[in-house]
C-alpha positions in Angstrom: 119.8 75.1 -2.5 119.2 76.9 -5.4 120.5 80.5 -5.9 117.9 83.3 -7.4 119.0 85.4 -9.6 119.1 88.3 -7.6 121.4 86.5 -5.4 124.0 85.1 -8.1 123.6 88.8 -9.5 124.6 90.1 -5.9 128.0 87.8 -6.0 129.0 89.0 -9.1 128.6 92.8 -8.2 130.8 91.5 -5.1 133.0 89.9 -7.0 133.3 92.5 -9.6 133.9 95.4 -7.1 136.6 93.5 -5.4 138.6 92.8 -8.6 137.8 96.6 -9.7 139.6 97.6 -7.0 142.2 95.3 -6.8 143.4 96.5 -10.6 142.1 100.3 -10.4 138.5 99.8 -12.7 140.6 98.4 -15.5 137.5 96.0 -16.3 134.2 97.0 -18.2 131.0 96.0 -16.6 130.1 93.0 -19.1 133.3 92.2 -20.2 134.4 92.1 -16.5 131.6 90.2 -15.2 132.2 87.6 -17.6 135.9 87.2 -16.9 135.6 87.0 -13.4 133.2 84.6 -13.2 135.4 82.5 -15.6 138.0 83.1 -13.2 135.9 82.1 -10.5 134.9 78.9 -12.1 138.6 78.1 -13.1 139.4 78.7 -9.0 137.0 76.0 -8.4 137.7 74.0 -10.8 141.5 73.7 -9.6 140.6 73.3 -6.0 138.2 70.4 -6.6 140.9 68.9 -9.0 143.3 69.3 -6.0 141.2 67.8 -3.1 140.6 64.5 -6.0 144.1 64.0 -6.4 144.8 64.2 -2.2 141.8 62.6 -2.0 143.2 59.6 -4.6 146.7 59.3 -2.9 144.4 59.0 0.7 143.1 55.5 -0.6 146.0 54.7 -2.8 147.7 54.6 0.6 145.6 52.8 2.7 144.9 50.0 0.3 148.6 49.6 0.4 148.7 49.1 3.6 145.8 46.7 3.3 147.5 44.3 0.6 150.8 44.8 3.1 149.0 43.5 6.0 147.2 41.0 3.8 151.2 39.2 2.8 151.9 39.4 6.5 154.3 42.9 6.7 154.6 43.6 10.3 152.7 46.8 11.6 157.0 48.4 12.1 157.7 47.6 8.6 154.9 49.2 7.3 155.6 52.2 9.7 159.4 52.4 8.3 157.8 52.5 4.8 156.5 56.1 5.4 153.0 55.4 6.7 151.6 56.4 9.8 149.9 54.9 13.0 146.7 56.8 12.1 146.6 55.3 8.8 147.7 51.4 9.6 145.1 51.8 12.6 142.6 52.5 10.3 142.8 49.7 8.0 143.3 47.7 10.7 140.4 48.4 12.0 138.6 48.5 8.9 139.9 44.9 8.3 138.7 43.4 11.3 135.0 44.9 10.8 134.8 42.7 7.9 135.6 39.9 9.0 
């Protein structure tokens, strides 16, 4: 959905008000607008670099336990390697759809 300009204008003023009061109106308009939308777009940027990373280890770990099944590790080995029943069940599962 794209955002008018009226609307991302109405997000900034939000934006800019909340930060003016956090810090006491230490910010001019421009010059404020500008660093917290920066700000903003640094925020973002860390959170979706964040939910990559968890997102990586998430299928790092359950191809693991796919190569472990693959050279025969029983399902309590894998267990007392650190991974969980919700995890081996679903490569389990995933395994045996493809077959």
């Amino acid at each position: 959905m794209k955002k008018s300009s009226e609307d991302i204008d109405f997000m900034a003023d939000v934006i800019y008000n909340k930060t003016r009061k956090r810090c006491g109106g230490c910010v001019s308009t421009l010059e404020g607008r500008v660093q917290i939308m920066c700000n903003w777009s640094q925020c973002i940027e860390e959170r979706a670099i964040k939910t990559g990373i968890a997102q990586g280890i998430a299928e790092e770990r359950i191809g693991a336990i796919e190569r472990m099944i693959r050279a025969n590790a029983t399902k309590e080995q894998i267990i007392s390697y650190g991974y969980t029943e919700e995890e081996y069940a679903e490569v389990e599962n995933s395994l045996y759809v493809n077959v």
